[in-house]
N, CA and C atoms as a LAMMPS dump frame, in Angstrom:
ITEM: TIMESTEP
0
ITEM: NUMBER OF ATOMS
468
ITEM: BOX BOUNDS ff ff ff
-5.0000000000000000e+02 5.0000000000000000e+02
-5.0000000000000000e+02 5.0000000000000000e+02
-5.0000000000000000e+02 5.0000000000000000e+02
ITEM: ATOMS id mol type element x y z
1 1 1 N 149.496 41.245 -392.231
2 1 2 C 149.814 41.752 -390.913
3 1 3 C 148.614 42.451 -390.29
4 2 1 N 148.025 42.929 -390.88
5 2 2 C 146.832 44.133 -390.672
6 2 3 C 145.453 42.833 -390.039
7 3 1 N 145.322 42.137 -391.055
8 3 2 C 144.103 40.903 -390.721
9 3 3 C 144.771 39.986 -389.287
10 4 1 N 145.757 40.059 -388.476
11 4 2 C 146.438 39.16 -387.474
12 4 3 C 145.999 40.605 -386.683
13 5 1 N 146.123 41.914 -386.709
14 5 2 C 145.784 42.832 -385.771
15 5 3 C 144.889 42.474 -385.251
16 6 1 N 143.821 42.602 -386.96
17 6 2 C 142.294 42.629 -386.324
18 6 3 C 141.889 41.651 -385.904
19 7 1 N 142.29 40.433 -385.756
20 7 2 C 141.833 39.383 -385.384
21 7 3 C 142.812 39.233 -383.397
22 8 1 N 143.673 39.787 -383.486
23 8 2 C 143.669 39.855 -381.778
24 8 3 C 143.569 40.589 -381.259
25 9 1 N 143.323 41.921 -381.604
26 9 2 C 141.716 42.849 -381.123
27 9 3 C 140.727 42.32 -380.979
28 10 1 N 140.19 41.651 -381.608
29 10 2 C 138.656 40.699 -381.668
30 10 3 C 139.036 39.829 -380.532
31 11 1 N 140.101 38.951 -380.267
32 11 2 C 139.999 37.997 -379.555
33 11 3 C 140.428 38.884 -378.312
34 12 1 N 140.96 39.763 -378.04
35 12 2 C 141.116 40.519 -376.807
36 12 3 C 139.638 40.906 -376.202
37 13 1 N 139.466 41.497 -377.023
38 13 2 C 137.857 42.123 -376.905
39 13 3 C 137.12 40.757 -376.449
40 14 1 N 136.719 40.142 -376.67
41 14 2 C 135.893 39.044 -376.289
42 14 3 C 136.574 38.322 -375.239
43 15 1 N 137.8 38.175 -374.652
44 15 2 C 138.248 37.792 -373.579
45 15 3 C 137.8 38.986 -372.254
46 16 1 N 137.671 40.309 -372.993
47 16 2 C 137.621 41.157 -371.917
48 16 3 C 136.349 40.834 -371.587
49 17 1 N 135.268 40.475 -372.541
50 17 2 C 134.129 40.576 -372.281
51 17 3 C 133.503 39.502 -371.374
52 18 1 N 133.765 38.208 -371.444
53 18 2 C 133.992 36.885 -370.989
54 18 3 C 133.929 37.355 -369.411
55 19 1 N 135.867 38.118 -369.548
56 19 2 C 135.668 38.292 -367.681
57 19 3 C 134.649 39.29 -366.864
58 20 1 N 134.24 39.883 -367.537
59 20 2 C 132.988 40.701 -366.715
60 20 3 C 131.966 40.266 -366.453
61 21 1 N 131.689 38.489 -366.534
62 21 2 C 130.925 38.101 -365.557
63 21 3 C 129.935 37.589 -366.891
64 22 1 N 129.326 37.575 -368.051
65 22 2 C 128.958 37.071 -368.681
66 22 3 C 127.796 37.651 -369.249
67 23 1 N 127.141 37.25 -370.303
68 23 2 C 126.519 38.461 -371.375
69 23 3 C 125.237 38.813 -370.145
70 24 1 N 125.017 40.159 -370.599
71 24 2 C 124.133 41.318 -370.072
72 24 3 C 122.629 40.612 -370.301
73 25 1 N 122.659 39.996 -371.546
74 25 2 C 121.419 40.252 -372.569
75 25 3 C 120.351 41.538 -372.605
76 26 1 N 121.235 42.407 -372.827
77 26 2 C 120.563 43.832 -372.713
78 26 3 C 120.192 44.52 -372.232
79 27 1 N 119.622 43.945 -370.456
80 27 2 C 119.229 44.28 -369.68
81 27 3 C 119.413 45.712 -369.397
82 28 1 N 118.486 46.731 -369.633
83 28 2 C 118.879 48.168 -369.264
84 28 3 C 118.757 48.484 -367.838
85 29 1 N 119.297 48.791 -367.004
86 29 2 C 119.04 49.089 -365.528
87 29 3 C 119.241 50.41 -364.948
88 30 1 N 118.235 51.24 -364.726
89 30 2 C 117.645 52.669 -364.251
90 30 3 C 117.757 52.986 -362.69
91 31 1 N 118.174 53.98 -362.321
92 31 2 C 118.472 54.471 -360.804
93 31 3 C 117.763 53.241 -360.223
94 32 1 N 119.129 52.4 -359.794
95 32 2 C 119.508 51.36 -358.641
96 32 3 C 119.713 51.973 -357.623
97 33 1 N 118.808 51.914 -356.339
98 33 2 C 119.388 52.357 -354.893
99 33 3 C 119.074 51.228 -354.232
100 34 1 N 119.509 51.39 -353.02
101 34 2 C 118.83 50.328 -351.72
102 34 3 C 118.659 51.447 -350.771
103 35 1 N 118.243 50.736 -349.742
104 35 2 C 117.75 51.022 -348.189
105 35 3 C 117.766 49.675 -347.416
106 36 1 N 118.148 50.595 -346.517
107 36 2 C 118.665 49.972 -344.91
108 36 3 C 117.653 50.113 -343.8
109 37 1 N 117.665 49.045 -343.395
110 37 2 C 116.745 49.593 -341.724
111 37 3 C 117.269 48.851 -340.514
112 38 1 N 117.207 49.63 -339.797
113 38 2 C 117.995 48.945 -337.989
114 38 3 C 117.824 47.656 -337.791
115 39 1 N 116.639 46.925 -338.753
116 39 2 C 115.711 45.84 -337.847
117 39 3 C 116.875 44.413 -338.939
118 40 1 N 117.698 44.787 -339.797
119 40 2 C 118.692 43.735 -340.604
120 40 3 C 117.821 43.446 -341.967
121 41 1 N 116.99 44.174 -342.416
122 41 2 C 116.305 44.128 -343.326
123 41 3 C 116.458 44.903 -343.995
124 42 1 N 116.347 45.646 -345.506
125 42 2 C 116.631 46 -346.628
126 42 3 C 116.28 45.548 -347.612
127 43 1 N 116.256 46.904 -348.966
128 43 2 C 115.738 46.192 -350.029
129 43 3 C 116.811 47.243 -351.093
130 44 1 N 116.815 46.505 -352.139
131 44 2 C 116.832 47.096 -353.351
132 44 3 C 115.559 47.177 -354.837
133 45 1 N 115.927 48.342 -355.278
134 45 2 C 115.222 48.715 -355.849
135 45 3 C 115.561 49.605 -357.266
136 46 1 N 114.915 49.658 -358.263
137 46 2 C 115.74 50.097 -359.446
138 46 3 C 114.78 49.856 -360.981
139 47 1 N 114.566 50.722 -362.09
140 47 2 C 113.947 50.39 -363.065
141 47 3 C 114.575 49.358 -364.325
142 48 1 N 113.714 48.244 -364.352
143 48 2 C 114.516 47.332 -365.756
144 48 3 C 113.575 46.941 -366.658
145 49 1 N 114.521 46.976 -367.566
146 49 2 C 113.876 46.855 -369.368
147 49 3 C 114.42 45.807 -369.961
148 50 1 N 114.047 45.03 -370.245
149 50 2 C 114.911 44.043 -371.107
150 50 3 C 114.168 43.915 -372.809
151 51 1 N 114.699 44.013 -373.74
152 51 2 C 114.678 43.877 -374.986
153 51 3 C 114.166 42.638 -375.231
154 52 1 N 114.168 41.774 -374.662
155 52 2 C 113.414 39.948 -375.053
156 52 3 C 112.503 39.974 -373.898
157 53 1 N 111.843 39.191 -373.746
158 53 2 C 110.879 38.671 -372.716
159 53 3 C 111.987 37.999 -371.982
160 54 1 N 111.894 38.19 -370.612
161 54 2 C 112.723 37.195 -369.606
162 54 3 C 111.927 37.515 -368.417
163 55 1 N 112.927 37.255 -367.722
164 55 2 C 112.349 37.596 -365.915
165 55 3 C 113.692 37.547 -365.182
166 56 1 N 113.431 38.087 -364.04
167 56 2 C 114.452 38.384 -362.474
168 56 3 C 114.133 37.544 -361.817
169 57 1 N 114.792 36.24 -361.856
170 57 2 C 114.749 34.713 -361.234
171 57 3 C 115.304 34.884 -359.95
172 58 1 N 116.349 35.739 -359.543
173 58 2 C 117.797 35.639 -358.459
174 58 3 C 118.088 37.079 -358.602
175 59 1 N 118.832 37.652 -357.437
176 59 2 C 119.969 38.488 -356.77
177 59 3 C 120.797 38.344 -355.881
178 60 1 N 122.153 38.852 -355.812
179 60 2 C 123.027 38.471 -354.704
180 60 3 C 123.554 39.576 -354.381
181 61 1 N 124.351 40.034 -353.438
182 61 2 C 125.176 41.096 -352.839
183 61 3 C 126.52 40.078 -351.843
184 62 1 N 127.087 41.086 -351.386
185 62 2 C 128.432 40.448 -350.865
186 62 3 C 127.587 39.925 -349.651
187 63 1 N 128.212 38.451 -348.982
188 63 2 C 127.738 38.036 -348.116
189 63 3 C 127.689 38.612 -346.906
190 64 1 N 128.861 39.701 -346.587
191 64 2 C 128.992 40.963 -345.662
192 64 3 C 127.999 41.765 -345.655
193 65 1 N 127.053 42.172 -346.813
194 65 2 C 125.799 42.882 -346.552
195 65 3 C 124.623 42.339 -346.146
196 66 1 N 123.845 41.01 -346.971
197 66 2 C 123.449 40.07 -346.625
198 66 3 C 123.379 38.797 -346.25
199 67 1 N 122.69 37.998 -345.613
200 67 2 C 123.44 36.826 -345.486
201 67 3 C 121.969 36.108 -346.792
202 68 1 N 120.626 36.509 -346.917
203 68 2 C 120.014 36.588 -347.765
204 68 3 C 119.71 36.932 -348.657
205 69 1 N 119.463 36.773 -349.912
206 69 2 C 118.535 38.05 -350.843
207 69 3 C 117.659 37.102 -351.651
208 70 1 N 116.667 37.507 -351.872
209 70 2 C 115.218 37.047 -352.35
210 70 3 C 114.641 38.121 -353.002
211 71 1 N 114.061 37.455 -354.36
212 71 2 C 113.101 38.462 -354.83
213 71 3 C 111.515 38.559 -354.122
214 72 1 N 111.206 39.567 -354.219
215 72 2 C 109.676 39.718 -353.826
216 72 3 C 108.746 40.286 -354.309
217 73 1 N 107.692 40.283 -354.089
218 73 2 C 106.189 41.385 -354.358
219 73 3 C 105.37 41.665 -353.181
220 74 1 N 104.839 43.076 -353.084
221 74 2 C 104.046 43.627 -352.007
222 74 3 C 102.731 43.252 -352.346
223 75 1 N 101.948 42.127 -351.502
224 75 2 C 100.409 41.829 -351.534
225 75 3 C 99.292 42.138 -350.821
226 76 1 N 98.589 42.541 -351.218
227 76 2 C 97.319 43.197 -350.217
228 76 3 C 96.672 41.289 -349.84
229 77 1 N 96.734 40.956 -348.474
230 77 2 C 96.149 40.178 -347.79
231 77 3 C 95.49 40.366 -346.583
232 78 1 N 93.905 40.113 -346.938
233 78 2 C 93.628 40.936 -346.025
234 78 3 C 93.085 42.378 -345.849
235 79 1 N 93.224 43.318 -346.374
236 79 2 C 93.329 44.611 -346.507
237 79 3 C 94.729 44.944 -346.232
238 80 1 N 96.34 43.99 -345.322
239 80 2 C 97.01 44.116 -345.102
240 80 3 C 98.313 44.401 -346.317
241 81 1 N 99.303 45.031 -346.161
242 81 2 C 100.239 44.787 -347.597
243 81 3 C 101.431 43.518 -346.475
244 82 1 N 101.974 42.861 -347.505
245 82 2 C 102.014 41.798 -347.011
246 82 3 C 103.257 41.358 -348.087
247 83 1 N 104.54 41.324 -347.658
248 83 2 C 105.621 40.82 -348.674
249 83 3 C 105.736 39.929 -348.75
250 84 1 N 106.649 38.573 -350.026
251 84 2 C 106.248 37.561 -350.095
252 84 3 C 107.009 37.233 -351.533
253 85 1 N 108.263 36.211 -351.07
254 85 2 C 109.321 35.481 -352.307
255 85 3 C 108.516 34.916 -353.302
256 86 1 N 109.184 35.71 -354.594
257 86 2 C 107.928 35.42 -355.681
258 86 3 C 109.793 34.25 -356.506
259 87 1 N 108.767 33.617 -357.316
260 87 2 C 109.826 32.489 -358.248
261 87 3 C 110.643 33.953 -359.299
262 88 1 N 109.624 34.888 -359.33
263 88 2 C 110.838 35.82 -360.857
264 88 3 C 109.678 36.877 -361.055
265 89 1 N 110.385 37.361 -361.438
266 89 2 C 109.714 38.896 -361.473
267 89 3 C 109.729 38.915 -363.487
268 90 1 N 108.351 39.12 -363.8
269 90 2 C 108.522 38.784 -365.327
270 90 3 C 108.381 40.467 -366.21
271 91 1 N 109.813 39.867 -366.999
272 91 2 C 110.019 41.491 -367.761
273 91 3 C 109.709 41.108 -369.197
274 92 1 N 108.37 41.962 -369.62
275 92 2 C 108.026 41.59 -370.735
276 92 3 C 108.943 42.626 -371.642
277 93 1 N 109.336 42.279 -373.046
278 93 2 C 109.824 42.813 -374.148
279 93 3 C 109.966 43.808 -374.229
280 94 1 N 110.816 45.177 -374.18
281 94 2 C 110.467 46.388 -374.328
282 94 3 C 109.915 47.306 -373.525
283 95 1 N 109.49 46.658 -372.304
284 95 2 C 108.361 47.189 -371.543
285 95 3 C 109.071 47.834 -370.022
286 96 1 N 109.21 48.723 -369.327
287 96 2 C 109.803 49.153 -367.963
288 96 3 C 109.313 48.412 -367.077
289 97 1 N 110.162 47.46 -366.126
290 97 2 C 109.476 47.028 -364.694
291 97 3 C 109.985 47.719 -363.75
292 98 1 N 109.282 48.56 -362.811
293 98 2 C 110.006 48.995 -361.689
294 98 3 C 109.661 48.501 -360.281
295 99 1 N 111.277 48.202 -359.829
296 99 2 C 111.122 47.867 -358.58
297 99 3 C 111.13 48.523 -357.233
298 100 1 N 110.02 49.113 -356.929
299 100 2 C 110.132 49.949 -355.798
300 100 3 C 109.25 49.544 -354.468
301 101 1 N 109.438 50.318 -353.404
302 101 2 C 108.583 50.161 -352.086
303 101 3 C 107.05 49.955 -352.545
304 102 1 N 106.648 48.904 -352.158
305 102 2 C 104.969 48.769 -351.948
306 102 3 C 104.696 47.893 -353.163
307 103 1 N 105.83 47.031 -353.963
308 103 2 C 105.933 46.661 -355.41
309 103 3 C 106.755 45.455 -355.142
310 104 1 N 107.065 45.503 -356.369
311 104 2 C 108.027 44.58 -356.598
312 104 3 C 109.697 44.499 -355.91
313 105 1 N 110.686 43.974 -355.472
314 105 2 C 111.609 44.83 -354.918
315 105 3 C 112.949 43.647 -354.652
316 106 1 N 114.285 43.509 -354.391
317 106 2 C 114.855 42.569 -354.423
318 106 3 C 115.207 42.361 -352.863
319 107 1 N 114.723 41.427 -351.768
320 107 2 C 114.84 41.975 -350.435
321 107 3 C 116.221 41.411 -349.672
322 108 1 N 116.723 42.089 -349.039
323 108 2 C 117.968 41.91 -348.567
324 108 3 C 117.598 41.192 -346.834
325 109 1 N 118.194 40.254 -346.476
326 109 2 C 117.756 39.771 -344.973
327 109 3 C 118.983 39.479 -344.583
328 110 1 N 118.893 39.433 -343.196
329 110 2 C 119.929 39.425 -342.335
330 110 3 C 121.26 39.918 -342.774
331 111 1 N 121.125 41.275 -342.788
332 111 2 C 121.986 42.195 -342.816
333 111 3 C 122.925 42.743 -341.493
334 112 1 N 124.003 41.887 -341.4
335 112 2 C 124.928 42.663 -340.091
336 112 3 C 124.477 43.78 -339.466
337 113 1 N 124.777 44.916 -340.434
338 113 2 C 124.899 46.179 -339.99
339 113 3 C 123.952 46.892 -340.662
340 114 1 N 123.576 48.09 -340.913
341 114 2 C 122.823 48.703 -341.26
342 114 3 C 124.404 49.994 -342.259
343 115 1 N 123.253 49.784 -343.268
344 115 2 C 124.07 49.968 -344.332
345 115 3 C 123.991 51.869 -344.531
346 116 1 N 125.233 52.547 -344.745
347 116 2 C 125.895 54.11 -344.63
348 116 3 C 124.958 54.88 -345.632
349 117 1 N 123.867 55.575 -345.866
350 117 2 C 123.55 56.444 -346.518
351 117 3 C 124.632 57.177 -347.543
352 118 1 N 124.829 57.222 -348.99
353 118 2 C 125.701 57.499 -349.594
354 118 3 C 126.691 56.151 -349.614
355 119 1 N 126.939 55.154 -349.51
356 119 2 C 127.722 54.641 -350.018
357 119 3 C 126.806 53.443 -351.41
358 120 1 N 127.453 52.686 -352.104
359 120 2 C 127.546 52.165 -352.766
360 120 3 C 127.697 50.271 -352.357
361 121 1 N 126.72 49.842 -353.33
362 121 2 C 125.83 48.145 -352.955
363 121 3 C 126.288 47.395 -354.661
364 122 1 N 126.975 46.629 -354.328
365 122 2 C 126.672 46.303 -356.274
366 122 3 C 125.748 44.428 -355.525
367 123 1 N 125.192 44.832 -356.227
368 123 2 C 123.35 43.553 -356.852
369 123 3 C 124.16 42.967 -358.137
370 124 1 N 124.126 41.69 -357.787
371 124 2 C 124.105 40.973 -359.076
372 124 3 C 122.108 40.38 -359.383
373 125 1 N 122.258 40.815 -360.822
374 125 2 C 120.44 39.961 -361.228
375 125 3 C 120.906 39.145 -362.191
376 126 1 N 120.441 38.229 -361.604
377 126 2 C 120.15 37.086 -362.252
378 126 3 C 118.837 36.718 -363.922
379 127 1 N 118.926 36.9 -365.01
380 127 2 C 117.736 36.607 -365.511
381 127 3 C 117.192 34.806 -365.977
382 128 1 N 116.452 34.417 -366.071
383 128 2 C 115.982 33.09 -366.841
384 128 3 C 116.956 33.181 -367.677
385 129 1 N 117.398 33.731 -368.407
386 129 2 C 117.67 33.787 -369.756
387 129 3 C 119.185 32.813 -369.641
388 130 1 N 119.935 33.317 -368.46
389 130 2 C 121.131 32.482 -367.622
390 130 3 C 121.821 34.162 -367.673
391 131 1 N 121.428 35.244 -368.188
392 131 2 C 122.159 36.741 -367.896
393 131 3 C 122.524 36.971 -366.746
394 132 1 N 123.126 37.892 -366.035
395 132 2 C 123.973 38.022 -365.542
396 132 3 C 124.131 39.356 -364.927
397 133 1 N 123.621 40.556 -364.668
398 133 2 C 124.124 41.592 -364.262
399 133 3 C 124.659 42.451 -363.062
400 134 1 N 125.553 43.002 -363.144
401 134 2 C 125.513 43.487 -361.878
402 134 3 C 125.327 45.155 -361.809
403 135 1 N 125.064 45.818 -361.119
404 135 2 C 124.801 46.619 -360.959
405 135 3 C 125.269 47.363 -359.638
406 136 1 N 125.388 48.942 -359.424
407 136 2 C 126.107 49.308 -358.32
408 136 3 C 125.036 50.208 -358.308
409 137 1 N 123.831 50.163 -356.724
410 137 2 C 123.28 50.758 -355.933
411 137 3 C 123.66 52.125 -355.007
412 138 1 N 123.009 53.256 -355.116
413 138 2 C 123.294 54.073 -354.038
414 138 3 C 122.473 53.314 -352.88
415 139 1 N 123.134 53.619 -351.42
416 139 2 C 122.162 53.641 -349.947
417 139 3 C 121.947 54.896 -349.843
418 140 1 N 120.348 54.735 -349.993
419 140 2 C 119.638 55.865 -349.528
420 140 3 C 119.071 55.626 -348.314
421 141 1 N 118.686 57.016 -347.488
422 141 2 C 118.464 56.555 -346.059
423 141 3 C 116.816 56.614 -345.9
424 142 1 N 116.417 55.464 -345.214
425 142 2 C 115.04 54.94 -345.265
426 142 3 C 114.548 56.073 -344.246
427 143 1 N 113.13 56.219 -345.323
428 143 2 C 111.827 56.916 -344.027
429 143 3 C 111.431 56.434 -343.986
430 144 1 N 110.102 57.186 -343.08
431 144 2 C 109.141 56.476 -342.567
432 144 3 C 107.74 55.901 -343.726
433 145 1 N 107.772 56.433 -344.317
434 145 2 C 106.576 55.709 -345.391
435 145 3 C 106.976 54.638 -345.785
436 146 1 N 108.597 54.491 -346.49
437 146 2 C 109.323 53.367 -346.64
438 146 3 C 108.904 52.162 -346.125
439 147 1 N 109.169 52.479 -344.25
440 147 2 C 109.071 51.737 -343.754
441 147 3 C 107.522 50.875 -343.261
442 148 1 N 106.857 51.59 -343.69
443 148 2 C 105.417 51.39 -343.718
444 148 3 C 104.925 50.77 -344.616
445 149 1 N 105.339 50.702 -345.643
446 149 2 C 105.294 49.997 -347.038
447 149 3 C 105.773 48.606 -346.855
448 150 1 N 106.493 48.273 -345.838
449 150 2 C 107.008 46.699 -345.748
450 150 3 C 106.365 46.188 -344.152
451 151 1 N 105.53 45.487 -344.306
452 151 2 C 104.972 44.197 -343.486
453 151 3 C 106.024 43.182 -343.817
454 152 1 N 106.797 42.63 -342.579
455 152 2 C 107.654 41.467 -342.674
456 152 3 C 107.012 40.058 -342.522
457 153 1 N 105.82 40.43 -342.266
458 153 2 C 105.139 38.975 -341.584
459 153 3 C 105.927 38.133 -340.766
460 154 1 N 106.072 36.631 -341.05
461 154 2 C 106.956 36.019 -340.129
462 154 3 C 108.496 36.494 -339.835
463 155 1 N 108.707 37.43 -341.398
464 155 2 C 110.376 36.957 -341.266
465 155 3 C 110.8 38.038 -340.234
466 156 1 N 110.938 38.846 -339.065
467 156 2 C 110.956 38.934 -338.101
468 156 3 C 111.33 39.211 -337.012
């Protein structure tokens, strides 16, 4: 009787796990926020660690926040900084990548509205690996350096 417990505990447990969207692969994820700006543009941003070598291939948010999201990197072109959809953002073994203004960053486009200071964004990341995470963002409210830190170039 005792071995039929433990065995549909086990199978509960792994059904629960199943529906939450599918394994993590470890991915540790460190103060997630975003920012908003009037112009339908936004980014998220947040520190990640992953335990294997992978990378940040993809992100999504509800289609109500964006109608885009793309990963990116901030490039000096030019003497200019200059943003720009990179294929994956690569997280070596053990190692912290952080995604912040003037860096690396997950960019949000064509955004309806301009998103409430204090509320809450959940980011799904995507890794190579086929992982899966999601994560729930504070909106923090953008300054001006922020905003100085992002050259849109064409997008516009």
């Amino acid at each position: 009787m005792r071995h039929h417990r433990t065995l549909l505990t086990t199978a509960a447990l792994a059904l629960a796990l199943a529906a939450c969207g599918g394994e993590t692969g470890g991915l540790t994820v460190e103060d997630p926020w975003v920012r908003s700006n009037p112009n339908g543009l936004g980014a998220a941003y947040m520190v990640l660690t992953s335990p294997a070598d992978d990378e940040l291939v993809s992100a999504s948010v509800d289609p109500s926040i964006a109608g885009t999201v793309e990963v990116h990197e901030v490039v000096m072109d030019d003497g200019m900084m200059r943003m720009q959809e990179v294929a994956g953002i690569p997280l070596p073994a053990g190692e912290a990548v952080t995604l912040e203004p003037g860096g690396y960053h997950v960019m949000l486009l064509e955004m309806p509205a301009m998103l409430e200071p204090g509320t809450d964004v959940d980011v799904t990341l995507v890794l190579a690996s086929g992982a899966e995470v999601t994560v729930t963002a504070e909106v923090r409210a953008s300054t001006m350096d922020d905003d100085m830190d992002m050259d849109h170039g064409d997008e516009m």
